[in-house]
DOROMI-257045 format. One record per residue: residue in one letter; x negated, y negated, z of N, C-alpha, C in turn. Coordinates in steps of 0.001 Angstrom, whole numbers, plus 500000, padded with zeros to 6 digits. Each point is the difference from the previous one (the first is absolute). Layout:
BEGIN
(site A,(X,Y,Z),(X,Y,Z),(X,Y,Z)) ...
This chain:
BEGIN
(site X,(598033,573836,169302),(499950,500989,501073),(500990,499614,501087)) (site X,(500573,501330,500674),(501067,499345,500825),(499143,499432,501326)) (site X,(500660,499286,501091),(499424,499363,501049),(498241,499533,499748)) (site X,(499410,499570,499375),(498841,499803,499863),(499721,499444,501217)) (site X,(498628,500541,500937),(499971,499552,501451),(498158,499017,499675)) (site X,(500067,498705,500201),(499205,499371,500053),(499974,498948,501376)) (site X,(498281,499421,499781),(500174,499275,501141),(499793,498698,499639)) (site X,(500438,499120,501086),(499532,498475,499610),(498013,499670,500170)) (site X,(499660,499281,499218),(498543,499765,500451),(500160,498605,501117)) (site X,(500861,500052,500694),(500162,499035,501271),(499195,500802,501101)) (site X,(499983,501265,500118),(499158,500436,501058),(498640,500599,499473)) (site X,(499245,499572,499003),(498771,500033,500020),(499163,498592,499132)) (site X,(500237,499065,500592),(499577,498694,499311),(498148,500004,499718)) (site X,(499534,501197,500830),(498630,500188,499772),(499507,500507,499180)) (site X,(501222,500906,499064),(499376,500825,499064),(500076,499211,498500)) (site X,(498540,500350,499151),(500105,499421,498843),(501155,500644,498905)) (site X,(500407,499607,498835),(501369,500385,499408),(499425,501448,499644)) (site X,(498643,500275,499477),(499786,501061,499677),(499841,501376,500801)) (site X,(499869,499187,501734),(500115,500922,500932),(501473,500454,500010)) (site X,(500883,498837,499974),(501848,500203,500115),(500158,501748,499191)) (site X,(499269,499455,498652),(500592,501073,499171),(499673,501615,499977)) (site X,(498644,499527,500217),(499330,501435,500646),(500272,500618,501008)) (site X,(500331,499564,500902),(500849,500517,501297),(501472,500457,500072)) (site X,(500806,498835,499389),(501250,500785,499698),(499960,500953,499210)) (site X,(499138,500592,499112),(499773,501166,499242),(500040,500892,500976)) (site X,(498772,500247,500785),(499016,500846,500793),(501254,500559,501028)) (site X,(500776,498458,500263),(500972,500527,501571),(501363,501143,498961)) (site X,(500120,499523,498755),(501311,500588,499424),(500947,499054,499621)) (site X,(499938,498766,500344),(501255,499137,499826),(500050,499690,498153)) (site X,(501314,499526,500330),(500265,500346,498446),(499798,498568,499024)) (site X,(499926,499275,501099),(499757,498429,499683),(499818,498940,501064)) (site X,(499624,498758,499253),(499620,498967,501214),(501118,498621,499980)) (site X,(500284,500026,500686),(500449,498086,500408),(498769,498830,499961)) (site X,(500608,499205,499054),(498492,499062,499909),(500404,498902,500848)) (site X,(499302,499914,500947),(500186,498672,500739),(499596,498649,499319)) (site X,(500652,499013,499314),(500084,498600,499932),(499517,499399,500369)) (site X,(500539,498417,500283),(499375,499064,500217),(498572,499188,500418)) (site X,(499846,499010,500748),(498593,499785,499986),(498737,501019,500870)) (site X,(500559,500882,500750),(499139,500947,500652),(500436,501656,499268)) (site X,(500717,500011,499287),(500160,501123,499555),(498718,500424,498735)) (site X,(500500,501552,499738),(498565,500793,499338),(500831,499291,498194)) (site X,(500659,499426,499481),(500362,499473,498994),(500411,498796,500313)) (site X,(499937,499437,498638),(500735,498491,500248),(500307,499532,498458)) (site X,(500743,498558,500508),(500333,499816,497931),(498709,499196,499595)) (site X,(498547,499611,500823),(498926,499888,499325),(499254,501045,499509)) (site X,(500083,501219,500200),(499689,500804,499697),(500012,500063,497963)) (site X,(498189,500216,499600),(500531,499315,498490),(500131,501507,499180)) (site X,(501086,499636,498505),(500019,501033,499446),(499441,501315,500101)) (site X,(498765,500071,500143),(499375,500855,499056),(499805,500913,501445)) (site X,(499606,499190,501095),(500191,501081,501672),(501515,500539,500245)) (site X,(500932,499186,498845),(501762,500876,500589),(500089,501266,499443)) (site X,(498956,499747,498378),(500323,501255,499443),(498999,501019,499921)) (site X,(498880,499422,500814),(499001,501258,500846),(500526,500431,500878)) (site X,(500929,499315,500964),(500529,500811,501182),(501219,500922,499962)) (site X,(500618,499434,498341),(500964,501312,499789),(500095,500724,499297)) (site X,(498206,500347,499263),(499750,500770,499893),(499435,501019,501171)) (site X,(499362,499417,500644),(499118,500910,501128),(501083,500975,500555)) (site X,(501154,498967,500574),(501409,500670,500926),(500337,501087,498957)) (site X,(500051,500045,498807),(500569,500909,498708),(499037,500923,500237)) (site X,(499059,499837,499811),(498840,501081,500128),(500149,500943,501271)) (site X,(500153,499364,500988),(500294,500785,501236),(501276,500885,500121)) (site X,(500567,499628,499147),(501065,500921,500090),(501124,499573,500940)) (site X,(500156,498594,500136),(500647,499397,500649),(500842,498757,499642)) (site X,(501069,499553,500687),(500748,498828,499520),(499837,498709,501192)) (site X,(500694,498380,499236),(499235,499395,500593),(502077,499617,500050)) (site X,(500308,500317,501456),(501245,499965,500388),(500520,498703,499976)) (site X,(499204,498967,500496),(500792,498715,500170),(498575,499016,499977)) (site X,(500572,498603,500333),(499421,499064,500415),(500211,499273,501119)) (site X,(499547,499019,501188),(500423,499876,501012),(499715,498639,499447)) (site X,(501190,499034,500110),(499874,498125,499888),(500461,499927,501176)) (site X,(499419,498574,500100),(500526,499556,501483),(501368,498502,500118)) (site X,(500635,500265,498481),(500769,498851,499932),(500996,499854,501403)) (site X,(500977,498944,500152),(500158,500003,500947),(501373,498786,499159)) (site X,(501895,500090,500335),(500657,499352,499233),(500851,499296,501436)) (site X,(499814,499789,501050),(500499,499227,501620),(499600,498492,499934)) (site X,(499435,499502,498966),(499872,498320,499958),(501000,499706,499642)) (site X,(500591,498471,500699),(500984,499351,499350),(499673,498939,498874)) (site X,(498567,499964,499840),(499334,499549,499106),(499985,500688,498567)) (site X,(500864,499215,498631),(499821,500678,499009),(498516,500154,499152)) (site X,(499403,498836,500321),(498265,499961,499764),(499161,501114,500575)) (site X,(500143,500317,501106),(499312,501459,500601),(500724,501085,499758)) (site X,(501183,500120,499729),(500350,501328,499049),(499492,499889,498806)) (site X,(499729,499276,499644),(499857,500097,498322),(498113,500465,500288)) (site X,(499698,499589,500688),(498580,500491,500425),(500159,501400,500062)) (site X,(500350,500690,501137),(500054,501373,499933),(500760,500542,498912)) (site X,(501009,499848,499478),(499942,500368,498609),(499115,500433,499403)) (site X,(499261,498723,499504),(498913,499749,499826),(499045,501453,499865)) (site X,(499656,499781,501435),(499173,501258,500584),(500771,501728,499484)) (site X,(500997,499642,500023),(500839,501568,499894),(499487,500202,498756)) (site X,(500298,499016,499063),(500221,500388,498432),(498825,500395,499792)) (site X,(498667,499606,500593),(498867,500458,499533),(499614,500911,500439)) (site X,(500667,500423,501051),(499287,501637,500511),(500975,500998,499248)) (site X,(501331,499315,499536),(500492,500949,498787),(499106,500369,499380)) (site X,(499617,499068,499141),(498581,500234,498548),(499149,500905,500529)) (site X,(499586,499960,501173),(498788,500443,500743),(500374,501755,499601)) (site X,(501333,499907,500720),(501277,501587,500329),(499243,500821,498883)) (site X,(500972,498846,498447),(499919,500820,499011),(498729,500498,499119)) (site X,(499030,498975,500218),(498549,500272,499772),(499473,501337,500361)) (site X,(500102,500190,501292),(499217,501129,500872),(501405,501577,500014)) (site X,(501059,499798,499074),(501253,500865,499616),(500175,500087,501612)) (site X,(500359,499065,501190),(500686,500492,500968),(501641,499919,499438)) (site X,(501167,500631,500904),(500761,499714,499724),(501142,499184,501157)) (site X,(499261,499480,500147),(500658,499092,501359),(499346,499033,500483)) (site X,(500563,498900,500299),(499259,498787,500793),(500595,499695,501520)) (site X,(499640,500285,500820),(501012,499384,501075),(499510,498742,500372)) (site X,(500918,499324,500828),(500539,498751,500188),(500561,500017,501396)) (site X,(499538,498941,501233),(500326,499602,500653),(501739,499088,499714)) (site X,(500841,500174,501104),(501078,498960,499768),(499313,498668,500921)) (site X,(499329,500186,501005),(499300,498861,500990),(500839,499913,501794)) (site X,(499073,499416,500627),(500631,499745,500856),(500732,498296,500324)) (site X,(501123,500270,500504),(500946,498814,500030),(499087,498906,500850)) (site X,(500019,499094,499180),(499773,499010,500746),(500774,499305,501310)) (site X,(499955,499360,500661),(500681,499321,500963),(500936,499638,499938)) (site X,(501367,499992,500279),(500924,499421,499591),(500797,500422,498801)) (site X,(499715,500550,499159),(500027,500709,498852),(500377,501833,500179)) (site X,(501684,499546,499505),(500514,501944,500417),(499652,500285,498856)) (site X,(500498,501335,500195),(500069,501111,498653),(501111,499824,499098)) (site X,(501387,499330,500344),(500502,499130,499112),(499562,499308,498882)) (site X,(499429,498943,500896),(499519,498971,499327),(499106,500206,499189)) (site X,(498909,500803,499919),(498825,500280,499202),(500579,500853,499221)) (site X,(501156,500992,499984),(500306,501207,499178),(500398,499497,498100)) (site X,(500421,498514,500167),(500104,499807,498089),(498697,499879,499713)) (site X,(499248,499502,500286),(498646,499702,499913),(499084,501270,499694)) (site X,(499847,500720,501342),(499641,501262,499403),(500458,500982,499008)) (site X,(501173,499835,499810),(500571,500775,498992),(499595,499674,498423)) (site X,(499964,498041,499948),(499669,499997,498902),(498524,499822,499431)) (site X,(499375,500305,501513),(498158,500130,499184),(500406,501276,499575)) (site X,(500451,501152,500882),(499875,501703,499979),(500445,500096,497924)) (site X,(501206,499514,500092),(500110,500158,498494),(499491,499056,499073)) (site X,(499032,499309,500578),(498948,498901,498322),(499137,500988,499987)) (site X,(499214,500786,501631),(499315,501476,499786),(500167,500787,499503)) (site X,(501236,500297,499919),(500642,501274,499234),(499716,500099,498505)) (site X,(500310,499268,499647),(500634,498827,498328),(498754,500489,499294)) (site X,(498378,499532,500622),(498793,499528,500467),(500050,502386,498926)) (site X,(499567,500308,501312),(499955,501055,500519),(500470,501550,498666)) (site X,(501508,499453,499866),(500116,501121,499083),(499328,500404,498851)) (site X,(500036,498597,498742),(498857,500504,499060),(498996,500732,500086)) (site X,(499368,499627,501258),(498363,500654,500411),(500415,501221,500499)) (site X,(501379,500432,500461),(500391,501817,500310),(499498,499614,501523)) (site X,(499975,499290,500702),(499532,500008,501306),(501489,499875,500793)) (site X,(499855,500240,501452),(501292,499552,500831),(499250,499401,500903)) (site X,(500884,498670,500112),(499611,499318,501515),(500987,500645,501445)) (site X,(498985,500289,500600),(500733,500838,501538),(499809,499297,501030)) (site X,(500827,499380,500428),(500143,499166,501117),(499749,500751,501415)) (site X,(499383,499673,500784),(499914,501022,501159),(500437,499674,501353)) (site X,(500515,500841,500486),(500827,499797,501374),(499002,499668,501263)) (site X,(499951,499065,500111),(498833,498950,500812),(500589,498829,500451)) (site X,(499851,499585,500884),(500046,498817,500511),(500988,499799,501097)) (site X,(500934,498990,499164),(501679,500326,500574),(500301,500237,498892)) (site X,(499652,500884,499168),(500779,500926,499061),(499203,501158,500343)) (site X,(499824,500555,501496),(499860,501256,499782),(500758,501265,500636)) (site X,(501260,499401,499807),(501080,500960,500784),(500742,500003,498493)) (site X,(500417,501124,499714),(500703,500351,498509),(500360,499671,499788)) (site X,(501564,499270,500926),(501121,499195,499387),(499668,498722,499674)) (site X,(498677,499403,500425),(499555,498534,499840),(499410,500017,498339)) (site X,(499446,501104,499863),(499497,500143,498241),(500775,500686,499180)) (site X,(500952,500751,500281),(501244,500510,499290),(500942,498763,499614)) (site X,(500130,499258,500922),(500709,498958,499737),(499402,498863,498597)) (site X,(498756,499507,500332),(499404,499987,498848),(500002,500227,498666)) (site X,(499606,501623,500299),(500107,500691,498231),(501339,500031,499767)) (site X,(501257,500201,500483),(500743,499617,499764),(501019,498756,499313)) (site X,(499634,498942,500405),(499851,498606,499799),(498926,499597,498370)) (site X,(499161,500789,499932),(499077,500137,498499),(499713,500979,499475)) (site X,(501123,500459,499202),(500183,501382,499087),(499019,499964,499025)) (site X,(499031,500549,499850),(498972,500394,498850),(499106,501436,499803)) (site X,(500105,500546,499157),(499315,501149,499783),(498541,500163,500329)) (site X,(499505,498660,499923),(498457,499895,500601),(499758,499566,500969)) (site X,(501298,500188,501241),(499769,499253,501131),(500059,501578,501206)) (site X,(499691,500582,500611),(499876,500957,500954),(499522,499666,501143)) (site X,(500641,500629,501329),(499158,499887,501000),(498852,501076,500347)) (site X,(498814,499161,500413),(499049,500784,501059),(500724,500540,501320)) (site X,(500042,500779,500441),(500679,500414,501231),(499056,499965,501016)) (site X,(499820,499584,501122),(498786,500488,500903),(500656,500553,500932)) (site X,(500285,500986,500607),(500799,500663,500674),(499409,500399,501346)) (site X,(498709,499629,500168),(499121,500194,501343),(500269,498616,500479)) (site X,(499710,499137,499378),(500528,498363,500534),(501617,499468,500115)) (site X,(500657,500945,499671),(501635,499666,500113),(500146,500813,501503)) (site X,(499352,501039,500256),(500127,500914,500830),(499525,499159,501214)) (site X,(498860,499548,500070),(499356,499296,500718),(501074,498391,500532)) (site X,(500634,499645,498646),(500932,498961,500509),(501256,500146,500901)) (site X,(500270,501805,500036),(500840,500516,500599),(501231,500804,498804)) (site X,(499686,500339,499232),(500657,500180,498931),(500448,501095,499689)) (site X,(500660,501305,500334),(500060,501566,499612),(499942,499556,498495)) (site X,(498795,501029,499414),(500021,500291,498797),(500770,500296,498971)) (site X,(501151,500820,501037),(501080,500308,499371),(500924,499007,498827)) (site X,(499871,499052,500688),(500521,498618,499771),(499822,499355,498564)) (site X,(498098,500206,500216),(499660,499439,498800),(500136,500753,498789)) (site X,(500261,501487,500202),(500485,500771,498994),(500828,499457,499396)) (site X,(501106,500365,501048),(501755,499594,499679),(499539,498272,498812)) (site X,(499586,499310,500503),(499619,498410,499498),(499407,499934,498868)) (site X,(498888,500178,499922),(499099,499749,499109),(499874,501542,499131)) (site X,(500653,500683,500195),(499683,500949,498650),(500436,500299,498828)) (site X,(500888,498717,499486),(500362,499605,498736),(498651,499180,499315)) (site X,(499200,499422,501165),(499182,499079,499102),(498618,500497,500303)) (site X,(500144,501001,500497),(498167,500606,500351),(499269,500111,498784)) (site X,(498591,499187,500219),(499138,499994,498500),(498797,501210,500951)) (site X,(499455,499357,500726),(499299,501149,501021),(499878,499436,501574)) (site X,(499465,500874,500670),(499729,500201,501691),(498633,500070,499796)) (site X,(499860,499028,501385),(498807,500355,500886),(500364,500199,501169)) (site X,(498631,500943,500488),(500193,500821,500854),(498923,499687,501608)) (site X,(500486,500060,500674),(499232,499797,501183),(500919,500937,501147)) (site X,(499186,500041,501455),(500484,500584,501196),(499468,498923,501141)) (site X,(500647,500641,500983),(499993,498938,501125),(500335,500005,501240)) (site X,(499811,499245,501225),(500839,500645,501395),(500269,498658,500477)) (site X,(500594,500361,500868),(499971,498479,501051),(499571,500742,501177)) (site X,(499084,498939,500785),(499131,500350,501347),(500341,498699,500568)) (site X,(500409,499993,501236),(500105,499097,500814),(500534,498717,499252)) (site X,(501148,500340,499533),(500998,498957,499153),(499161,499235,498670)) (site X,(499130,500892,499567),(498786,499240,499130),(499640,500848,498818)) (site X,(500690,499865,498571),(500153,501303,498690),(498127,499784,500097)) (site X,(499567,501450,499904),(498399,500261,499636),(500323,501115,498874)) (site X,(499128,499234,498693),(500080,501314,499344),(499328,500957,499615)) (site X,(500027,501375,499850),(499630,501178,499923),(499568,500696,498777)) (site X,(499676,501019,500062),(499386,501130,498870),(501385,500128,499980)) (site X,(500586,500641,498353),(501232,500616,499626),(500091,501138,500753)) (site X,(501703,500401,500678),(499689,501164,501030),(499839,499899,501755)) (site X,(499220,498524,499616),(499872,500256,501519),(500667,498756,500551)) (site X,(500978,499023,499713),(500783,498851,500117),(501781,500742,500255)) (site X,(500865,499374,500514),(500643,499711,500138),(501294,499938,498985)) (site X,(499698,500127,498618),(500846,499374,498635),(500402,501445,499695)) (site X,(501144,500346,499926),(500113,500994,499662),(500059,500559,498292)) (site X,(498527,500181,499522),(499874,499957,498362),(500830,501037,499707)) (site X,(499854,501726,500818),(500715,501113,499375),(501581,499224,499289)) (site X,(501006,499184,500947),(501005,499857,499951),(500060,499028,499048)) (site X,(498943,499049,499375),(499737,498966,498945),(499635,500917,498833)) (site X,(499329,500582,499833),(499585,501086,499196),(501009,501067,499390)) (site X,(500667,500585,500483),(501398,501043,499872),(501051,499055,499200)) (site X,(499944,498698,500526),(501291,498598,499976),(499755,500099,498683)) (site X,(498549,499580,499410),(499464,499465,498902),(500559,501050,498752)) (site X,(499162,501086,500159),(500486,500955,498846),(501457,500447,500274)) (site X,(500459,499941,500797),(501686,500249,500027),(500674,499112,498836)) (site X,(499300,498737,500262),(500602,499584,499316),(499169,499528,498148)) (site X,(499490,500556,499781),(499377,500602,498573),(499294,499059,500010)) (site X,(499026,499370,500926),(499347,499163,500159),(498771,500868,499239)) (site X,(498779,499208,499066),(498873,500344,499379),(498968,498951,499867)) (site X,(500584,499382,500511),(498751,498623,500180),(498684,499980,500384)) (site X,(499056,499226,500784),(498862,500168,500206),(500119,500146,501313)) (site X,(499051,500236,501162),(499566,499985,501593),(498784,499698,500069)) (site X,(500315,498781,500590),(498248,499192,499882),(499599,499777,501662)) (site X,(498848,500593,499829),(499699,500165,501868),(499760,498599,499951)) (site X,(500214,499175,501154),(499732,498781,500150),(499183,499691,501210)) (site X,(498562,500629,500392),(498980,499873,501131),(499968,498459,500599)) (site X,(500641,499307,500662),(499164,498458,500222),(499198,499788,500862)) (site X,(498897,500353,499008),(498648,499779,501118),(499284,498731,499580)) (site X,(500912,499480,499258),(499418,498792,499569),(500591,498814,501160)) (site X,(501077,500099,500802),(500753,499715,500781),(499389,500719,501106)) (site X,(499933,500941,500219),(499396,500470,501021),(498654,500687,500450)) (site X,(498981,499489,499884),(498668,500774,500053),(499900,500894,501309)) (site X,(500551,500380,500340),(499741,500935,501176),(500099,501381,499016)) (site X,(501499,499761,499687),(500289,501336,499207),(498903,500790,499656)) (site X,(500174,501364,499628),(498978,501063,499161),(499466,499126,498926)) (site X,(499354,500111,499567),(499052,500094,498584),(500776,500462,498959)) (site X,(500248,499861,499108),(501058,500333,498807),(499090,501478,499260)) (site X,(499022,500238,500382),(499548,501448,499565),(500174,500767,500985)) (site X,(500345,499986,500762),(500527,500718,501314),(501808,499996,499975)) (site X,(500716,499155,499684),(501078,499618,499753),(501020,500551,499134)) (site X,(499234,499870,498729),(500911,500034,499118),(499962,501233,499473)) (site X,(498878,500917,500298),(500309,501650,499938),(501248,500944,500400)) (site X,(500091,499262,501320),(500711,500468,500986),(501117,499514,499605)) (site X,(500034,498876,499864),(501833,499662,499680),(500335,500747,498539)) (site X,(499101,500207,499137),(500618,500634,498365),(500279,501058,500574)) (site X,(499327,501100,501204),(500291,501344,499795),(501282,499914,501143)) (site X,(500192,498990,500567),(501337,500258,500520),(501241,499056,499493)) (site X,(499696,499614,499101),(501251,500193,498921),(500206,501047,498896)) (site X,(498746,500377,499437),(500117,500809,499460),(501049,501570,500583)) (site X,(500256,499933,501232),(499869,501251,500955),(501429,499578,500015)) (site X,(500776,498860,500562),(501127,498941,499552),(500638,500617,499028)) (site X,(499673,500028,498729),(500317,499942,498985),(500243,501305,499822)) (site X,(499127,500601,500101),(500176,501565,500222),(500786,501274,500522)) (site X,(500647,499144,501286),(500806,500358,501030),(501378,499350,499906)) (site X,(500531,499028,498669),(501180,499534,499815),(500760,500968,499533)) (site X,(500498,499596,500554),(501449,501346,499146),(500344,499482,498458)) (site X,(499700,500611,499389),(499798,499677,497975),(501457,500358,499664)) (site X,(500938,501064,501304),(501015,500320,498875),(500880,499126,499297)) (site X,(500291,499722,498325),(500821,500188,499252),(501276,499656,501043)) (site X,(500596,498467,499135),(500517,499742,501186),(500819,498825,498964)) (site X,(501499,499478,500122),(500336,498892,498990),(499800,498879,500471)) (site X,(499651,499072,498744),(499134,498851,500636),(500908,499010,500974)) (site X,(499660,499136,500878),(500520,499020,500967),(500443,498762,499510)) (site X,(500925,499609,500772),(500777,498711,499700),(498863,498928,499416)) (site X,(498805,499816,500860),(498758,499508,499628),(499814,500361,498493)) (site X,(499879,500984,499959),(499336,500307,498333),(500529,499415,498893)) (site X,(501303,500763,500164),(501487,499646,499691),(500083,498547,499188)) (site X,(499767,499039,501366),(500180,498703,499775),(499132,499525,499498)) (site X,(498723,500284,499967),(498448,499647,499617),(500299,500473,498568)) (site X,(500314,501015,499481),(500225,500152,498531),(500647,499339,499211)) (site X,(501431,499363,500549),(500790,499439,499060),(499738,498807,500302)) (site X,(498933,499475,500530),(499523,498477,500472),(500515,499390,500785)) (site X,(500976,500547,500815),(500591,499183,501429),(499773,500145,500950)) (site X,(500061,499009,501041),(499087,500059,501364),(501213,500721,500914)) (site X,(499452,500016,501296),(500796,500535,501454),(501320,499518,499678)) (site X,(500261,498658,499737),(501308,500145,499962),(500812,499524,498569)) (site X,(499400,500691,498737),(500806,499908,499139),(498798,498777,498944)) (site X,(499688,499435,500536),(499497,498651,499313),(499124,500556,498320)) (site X,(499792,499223,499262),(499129,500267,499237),(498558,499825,500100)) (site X,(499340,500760,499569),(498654,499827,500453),(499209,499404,498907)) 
């Protein structure tokens, strides 16, 4: 399906998996983001026979199970603690392909002290492709996500660039690039050779301080992220990303996440569809080369 719009289960850590599924039915969404690691609604203890009850249940609903959320992390100068998160990645792969998501994302980490983005960039590059390597057999992509100090485009463009693989894509977060100061525009132009999917959030700044919002009522300008996207024959997923797990003030994710599907849906609706030849982005994304020529 084109744009499949799902949400992360990061903003309802209260609900049981069978509530997840029943609800994203009920609201319309077309699928879920499974949140990971040790507080997430999956994990790689999770044994056989509950991976392939839960993808059946998601099947039953009439729904897909979009991704997986790991929390690896590749900013150690330590080759022993990469090989740990590795570690961790490779098994929420298995986890991916168990439950048929088709995506795992992946933290790049935050820099340690002393430690640039230089310096850590062979390093990360060569966990991203033992992930990859990892990754393809199982039909999964590892999506690195624009977080940290990789969450301004050119900091993770640079990246995927640097580790050409078919199973390597970025997560885009484009409410948190925005928030870093980022026109969206940008991350188009950047990252839309290697877009695997987006998440989606809104947001404002109040008294020099980003608070974030219901979709719509923030600051991020989605119409102009949205139009960007299918302009450029973008069909990927849109995964609402609520953090109320981060933020408990926020709405309630049944209050929440209604509201944000029907105003993307409305988004989506209101893009201009015309028939249009595809973009340098596409362009380059097809014949496997990045922004500037590279192989991917």
């Amino acid at each position: 399906m084109p744009n499949p719009i799902t949400f992360s289960t990061l903003g309802c850590g209260e609900w049981p998996r069978e509530t997840v599924i029943e609800r994203a039915a009920a609201f319309g969404y077309d699928g879920v983001e499974w949140r990971g690691g040790p507080q997430g609604h999956v994990s790689p203890a999770l044994p056989a026979a509950e991976r392939q009850a839960l993808r059946r249940r998601v099947a039953e609903a009439g729904l897909i199970s979009l991704a997986v959320t790991a929390y690896s992390r590749f900013v150690s100068p330590e080759a022993a603690e990469r090989a740990a998160q590795l570690d961790h990645l490779r098994q929420h792969l298995d986890l991916a392909a168990d439950l048929g998501a088709a995506y795992v994302r992946t933290f790049l980490g935050q820099l340690p002290p002393g430690r640039s983005a230089d310096q850590a960039a062979p390093a990360i590059c060569e966990s991203l492709l033992a992930a990859a390597e990892y990754a393809a057999p199982l039909g999964i992509i590892v999506a690195p996500e624009s977080h940290d100090n990789w969450v301004r485009s050119a900091a993770l463009a640079a990246i995927l660039a640097q580790a050409p693989h078919p199973a390597l894509r970025a997560l885009w977060d484009f409410g948190n690039a925005f928030a870093a100061g980022e026109d969206p525009a940008e991350g188009l132009r950047l990252l839309g050779p290697w877009l695997g999917y987006v998440h989606v959030k809104d947001g404002r700044f109040e008294a020099g301080e980003w608070r974030l919002t219901q979709l719509g009522q923030g600051q991020v300008p989605l119409k102009n992220v949205i139009q960007g996207l299918l302009a450029m024959n973008y069909t990927g997923g849109l995964t609402v990303e609520w953090e109320r797990a981060w933020h408990p003030e926020l709405e309630p994710a049944e209050t929440a996440l209604p509201v944000a599907l029907g105003v993307l849906r409305q988004l989506l609706a209101e893009a201009d569809l015309t028939p249009r030849p595809p973009s340098r982005q596409t362009r380059l994304a097809s014949s496997g080369k990045g922004e500037q020529g590279k192989e991917q």
